[in-house]
TIFI-981313 format. One record per atom (N, C-alpha, C): residue in three letters; x, z, y. Coordinates in steps of 0.02 Angstrom, whole numbers, padded with zeros to 5 digits, always signed. Atoms other than C-alpha are relative to their C-alpha. Last residue first. Layout:
BEGIN
ALAXZY/...
This chain:
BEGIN
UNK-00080+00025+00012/UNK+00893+01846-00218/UNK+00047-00018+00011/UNK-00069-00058+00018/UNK+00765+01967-00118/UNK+00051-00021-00032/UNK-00057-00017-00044/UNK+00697+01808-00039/UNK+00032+00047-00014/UNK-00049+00043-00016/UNK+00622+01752-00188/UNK+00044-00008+00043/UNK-00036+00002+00064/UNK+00543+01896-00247/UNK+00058-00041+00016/UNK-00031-00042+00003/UNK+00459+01917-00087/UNK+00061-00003-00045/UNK-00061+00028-00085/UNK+00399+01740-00071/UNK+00039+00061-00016/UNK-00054+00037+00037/UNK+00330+01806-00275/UNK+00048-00019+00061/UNK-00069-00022+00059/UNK+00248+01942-00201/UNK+00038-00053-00029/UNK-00041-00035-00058/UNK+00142+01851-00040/UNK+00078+00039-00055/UNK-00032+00045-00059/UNK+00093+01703-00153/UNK+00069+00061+00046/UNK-00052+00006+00036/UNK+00031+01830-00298/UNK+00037-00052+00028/UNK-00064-00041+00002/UNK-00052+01892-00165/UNK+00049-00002-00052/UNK-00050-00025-00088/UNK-00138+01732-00096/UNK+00053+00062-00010/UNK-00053+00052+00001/UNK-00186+01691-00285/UNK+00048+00010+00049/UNK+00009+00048-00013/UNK-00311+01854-00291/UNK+00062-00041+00002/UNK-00007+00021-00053/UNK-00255+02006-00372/UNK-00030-00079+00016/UNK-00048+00049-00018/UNK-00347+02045-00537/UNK+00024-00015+00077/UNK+00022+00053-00019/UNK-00456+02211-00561/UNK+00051-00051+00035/UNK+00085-00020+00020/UNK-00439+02374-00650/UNK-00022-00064+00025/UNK+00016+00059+00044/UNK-00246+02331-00652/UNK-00082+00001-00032/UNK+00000-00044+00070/UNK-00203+02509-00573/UNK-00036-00058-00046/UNK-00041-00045+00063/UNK-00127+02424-00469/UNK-00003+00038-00039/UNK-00052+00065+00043/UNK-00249+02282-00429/UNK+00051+00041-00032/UNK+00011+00028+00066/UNK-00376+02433-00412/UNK+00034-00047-00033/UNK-00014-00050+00056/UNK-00293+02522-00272/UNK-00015-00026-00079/UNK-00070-00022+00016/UNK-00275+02392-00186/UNK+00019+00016-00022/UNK+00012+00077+00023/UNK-00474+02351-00171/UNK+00096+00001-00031/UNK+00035+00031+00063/UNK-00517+02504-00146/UNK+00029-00043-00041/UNK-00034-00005+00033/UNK-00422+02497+00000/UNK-00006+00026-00066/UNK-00019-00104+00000/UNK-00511+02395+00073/UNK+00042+00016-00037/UNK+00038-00033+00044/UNK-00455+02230+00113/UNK-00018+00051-00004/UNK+00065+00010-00024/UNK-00381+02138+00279/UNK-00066-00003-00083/UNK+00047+00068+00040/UNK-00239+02086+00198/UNK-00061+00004+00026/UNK-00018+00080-00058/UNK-00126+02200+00346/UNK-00025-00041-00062/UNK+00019+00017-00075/UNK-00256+02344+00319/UNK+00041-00099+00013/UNK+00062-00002-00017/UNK-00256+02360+00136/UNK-00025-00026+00053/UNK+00000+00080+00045/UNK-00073+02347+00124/UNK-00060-00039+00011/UNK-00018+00028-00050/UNK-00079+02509+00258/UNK-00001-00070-00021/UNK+00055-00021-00056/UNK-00215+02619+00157/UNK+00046-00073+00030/UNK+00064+00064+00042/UNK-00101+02566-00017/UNK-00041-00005+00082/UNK+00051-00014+00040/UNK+00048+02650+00089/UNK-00037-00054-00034/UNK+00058-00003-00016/UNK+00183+02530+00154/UNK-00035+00038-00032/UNK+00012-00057-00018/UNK+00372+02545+00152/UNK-00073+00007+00025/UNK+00010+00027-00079/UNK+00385+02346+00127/UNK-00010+00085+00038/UNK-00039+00076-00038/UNK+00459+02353-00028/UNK+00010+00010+00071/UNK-00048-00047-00003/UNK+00332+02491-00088/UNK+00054-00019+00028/UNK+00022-00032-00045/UNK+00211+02366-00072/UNK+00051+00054+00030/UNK+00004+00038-00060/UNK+00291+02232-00170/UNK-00024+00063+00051/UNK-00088-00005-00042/UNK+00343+02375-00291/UNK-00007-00054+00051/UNK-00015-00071-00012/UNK+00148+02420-00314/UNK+00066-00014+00026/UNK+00019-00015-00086/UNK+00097+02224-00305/UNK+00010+00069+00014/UNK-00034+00045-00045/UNK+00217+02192-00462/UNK-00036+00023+00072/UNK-00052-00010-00012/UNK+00151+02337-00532/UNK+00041-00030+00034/UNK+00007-00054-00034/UNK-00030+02276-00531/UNK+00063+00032+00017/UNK+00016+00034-00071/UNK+00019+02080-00583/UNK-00012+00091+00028/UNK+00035-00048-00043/UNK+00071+02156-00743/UNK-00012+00001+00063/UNK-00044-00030-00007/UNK+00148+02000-00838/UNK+00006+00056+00044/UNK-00013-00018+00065/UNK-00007+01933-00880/UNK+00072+00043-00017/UNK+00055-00026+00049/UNK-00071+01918-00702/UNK+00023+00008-00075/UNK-00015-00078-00025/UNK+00119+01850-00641/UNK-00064+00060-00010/UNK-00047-00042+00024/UNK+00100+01729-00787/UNK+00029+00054+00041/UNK+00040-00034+00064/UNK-00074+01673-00739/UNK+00055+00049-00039/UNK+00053-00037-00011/UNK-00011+01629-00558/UNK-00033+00036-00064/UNK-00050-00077-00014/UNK+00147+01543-00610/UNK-00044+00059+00003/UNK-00023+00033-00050/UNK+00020+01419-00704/UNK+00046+00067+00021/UNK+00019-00069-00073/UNK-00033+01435-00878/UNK+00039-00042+00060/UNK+00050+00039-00073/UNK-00027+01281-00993/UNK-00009+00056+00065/UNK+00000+00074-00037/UNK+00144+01296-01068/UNK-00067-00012+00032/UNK+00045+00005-00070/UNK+00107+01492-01062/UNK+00027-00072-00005/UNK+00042-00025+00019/UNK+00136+01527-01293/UNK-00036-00021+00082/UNK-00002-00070+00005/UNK+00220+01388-01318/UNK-00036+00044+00029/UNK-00038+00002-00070/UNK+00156+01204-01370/UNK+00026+00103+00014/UNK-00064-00011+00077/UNK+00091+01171-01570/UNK+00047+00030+00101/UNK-00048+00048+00000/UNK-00074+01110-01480/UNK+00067-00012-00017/UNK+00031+00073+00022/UNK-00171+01250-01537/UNK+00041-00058-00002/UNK-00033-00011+00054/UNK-00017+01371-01458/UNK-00041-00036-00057/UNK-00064+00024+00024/UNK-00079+01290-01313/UNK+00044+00027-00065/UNK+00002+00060+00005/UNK-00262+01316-01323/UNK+00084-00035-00013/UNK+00007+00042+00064/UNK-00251+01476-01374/UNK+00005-00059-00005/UNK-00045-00018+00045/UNK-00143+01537-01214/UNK-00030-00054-00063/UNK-00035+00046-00014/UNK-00278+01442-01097/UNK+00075+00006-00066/UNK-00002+00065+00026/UNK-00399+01520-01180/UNK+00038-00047+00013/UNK-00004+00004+00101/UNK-00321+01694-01181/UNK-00014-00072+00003/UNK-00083+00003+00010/UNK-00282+01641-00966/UNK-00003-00004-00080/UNK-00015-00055+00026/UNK-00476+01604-00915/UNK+00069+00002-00034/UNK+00009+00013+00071/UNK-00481+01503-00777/UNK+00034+00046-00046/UNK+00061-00004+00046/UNK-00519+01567-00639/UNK-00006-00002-00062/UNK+00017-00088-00012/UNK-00368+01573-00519/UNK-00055+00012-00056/UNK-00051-00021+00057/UNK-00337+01390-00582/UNK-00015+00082-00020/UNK-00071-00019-00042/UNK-00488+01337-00489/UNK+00042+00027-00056/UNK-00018-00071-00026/UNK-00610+01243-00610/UNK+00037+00030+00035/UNK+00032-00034-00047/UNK-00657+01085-00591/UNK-00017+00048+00002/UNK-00031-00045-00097/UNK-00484+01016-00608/UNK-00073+00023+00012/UNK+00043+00035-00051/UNK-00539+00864-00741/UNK+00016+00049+00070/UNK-00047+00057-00008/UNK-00441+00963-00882/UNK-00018-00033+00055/UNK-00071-00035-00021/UNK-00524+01143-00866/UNK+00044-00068+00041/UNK-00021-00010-00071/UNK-00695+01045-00847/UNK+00048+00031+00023/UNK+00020+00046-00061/UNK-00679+00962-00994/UNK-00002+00012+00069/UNK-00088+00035+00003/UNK-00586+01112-01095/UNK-00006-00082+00056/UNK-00036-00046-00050/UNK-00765+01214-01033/UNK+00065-00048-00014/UNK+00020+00014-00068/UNK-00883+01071-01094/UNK+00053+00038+00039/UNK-00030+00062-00001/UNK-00793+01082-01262/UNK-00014-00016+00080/UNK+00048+00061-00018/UNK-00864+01258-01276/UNK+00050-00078+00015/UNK+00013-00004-00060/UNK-00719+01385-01361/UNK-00038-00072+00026/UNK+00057-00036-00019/UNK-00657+01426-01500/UNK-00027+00007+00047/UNK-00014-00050-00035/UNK-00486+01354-01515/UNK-00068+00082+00005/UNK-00066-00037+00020/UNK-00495+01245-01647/UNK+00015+00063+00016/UNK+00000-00028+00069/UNK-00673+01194-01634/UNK+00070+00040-00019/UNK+00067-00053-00013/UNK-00639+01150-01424/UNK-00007+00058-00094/UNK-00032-00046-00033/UNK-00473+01064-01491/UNK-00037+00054+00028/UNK-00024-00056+00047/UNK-00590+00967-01603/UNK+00047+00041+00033/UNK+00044-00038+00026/UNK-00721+00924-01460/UNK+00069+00035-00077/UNK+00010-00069-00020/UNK-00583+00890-01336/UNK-00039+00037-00064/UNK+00069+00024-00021/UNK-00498+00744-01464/UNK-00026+00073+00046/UNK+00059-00018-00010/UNK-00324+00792-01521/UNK-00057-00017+00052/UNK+00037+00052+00024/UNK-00184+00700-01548/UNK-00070+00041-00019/UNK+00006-00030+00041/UNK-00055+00852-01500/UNK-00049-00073-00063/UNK-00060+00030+00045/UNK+00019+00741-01375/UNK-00021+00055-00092/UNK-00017+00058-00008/UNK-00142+00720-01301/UNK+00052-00003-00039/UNK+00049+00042+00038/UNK-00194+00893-01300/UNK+00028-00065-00027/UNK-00020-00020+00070/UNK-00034+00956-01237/UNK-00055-00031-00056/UNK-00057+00000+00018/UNK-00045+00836-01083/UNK+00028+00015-00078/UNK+00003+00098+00010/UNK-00223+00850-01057/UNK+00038-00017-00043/UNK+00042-00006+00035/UNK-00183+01050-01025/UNK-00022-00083-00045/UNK-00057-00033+00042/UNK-00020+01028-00936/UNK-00050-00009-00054/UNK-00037+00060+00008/UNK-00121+00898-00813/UNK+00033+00029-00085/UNK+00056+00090+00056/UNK-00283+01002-00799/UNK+00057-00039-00014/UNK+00015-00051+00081/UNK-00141+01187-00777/UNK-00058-00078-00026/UNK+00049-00033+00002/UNK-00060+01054-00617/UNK-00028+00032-00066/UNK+00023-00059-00053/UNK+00103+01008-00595/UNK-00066+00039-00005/UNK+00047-00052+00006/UNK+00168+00907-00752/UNK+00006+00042+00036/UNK-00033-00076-00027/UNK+00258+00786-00660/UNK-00059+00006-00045/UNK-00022-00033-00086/UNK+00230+00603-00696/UNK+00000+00073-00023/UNK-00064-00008-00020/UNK+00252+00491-00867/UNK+00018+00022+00089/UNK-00098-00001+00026/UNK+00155+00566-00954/UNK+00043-00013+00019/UNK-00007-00044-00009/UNK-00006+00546-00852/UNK+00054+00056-00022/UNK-00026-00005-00061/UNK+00010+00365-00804/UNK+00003+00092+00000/UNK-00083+00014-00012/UNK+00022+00345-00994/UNK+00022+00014+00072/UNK-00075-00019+00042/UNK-00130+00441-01025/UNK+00063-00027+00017/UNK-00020-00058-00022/UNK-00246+00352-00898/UNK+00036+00048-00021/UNK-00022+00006-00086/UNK-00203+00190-00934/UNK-00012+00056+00004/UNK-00088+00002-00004/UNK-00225+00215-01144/UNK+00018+00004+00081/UNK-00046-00027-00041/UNK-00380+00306-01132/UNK+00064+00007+00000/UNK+00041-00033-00035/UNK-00459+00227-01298/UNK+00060+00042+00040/UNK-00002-00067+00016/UNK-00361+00079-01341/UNK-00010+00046+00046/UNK-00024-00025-00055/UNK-00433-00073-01359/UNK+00028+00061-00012/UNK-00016-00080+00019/UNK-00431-00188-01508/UNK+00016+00013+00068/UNK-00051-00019-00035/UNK-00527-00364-01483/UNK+00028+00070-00023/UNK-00017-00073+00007/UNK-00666-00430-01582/UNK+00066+00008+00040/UNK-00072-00016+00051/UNK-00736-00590-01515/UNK+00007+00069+00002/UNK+00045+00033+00092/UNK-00921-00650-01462/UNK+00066+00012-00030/UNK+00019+00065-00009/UNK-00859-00647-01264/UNK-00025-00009-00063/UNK+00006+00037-00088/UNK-00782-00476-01272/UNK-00005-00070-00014/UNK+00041+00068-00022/UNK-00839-00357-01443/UNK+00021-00047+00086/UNK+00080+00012-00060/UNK-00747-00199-01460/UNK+00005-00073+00014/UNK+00029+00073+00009/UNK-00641-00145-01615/UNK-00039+00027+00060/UNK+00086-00001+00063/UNK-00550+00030-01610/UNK-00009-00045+00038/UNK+00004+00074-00025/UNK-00355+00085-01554/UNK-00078+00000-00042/UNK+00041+00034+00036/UNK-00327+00265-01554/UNK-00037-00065+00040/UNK+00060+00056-00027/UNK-00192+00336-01474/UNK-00042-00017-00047/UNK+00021+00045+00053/UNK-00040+00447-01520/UNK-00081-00022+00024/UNK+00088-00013-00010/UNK+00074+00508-01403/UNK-00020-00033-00022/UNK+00039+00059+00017/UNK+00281+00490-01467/UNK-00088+00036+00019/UNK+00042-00058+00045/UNK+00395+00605-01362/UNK-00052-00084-00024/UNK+00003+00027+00078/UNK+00528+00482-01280/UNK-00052+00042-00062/UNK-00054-00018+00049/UNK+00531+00587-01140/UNK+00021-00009-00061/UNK-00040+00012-00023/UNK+00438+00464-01026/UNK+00050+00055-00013/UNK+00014-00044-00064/UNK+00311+00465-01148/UNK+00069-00008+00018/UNK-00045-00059-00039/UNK+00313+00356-01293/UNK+00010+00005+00071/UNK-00040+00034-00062/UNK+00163+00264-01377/UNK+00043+00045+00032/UNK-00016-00052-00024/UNK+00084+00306-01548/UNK+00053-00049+00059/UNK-00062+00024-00048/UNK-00038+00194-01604/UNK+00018+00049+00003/UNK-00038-00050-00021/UNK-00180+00255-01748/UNK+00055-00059+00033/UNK-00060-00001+00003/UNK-00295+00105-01802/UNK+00030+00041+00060/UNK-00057-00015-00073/UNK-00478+00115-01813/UNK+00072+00007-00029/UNK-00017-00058+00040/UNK-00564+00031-01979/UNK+00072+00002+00106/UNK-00070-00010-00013/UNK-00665-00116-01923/UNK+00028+00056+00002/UNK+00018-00043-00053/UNK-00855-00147-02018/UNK+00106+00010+00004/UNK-00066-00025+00017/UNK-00888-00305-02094/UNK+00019+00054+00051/
């Protein structure tokens, strides 16, 4: 006789319903219903979404998706949403469109999984470090010097030929925040 899984839905500590799957397993010569990654789900709902593996999980989860069909959904390896979620990618890395598709996959908006860091990169991270610089009455040559880059390297974040690192979207946003 074969046991037919049963859908749960359990609420998050915003009353949002997350939906579970319960399925037959054998303990001592009896059937039992467990449900698959109920403890680690609930302890993950009901704390902070801080990290892009928590937000990511998070939308998954309440979406009731599995990685491999959220992988099919999105387009994208299943191995990569595994190691997005698990943290063993740096955030800096991960790629931002898939992070976009993935949440508008999950019905979520368009940066619920980004991090501040992907939305000051998508929101012209090169301009932002041009008026940070400008800010400080610095050439590109002198920005260059106090990061201890070339200036190559300066020149290319503003002209968006190549991404700032995390540390300067650290040093522009402190900025940001003390100019209010």
């Amino acid at each position: 006789m074969r046991h037919k899984r049963l859908n749960l839905h359990i609420s998050d500590a915003e009353d949002n319903a997350i939906p579970y799957v319960m399925y037959p397993v054998g303990v001592g010569g009896k059937k039992i219903l467990k449900a698959k990654r109920l403890t680690a789900a609930m302890e993950l709902c009901t704390g902070k979404l801080e990290t892009v593996a928590d937000k990511l999980r998070y939308a998954r989860l309440m979406a009731g998706l599995h990685q491999d069909a959220l992988a099919d959904k999105v387009g994208i390896d299943r191995c990569t949403i595994l190691r997005y979620e698990n943290g063993q990618v740096k955030e800096e890395n991960m790629v931002i469109e898939w992070l976009v598709k993935i949440a508008l996959a999950c019905g979520r908006g368009e940066y619920f999984c980004c991090s501040p860091y992907h939305v000051f990169i998508v929101q012209g991270a090169g301009a932002q470090v041009k008026q940070y610089r400008k800010s400080l009455g610095l050439t590109q040559r002198q920005l260059a010097a106090k990061l201890g880059v070339n200036v190559t390297t300066v020149r290319g974040w503003e002209l968006e030929k190549n991404k700032p690192p995390i540390y300067v979207w650290g040093l522009v946003s402190g900025a940001k925040s003390t100019d209010m």
